[in-house]
N, C-alpha and C positions, 0 to 999 in steps of 0.2 A: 352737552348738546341738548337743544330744546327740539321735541316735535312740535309743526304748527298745522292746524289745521284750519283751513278754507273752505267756502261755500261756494261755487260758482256762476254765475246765471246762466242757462242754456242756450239764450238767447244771443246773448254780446260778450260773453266772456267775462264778464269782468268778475274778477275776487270780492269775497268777503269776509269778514272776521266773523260776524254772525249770519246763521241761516235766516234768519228773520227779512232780512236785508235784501240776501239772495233772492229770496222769494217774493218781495215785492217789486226787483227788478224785472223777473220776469212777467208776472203781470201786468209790467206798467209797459211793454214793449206791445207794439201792434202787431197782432199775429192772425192768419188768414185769411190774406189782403189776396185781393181779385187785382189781376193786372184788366183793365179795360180799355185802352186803347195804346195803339205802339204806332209809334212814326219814323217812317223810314226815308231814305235817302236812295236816289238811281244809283246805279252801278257808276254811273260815268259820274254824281256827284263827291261820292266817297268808298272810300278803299275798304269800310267794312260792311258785315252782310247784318251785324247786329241793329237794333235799333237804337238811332240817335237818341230817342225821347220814349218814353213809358210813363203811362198814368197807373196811380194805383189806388183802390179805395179799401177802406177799413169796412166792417160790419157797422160800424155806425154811420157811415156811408161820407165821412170824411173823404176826398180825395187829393193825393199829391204826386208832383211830376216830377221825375226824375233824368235829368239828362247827362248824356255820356258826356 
């Protein structure tokens, strides 16, 4: 039987064989990101209370929109 050992990124999960690896996944992920604007839908348009659409920007002030 072989032990194997893995690195994981904190970020998205995903495996690695080397730490090296791991560690630039997680740097290469955008991390605390400001949600700045959220758009919503009436009651009587949609069943749910979350919002349909969220914008969100990085520290370098990138922004993108994410919809349900």
């Amino acid at each position: 039987m072989k032990e194997i050992k893995l690195y994981q990124c904190d970020v998205c999960g995903t495996k690695y064989a080397e730490k090296l690896k791991a560690r630039e996944c997680e740097k290469y992920h955008a991390k605390d990101l400001e949600i700045t604007t959220r758009d919503y839908r009436g009651m009587n348009e949609s069943a749910g209370k979350f919002p349909v659409k969220i914008w969100v920007r990085s520290k370098d002030g990138t922004e993108v929109m994410y919809r349900r």
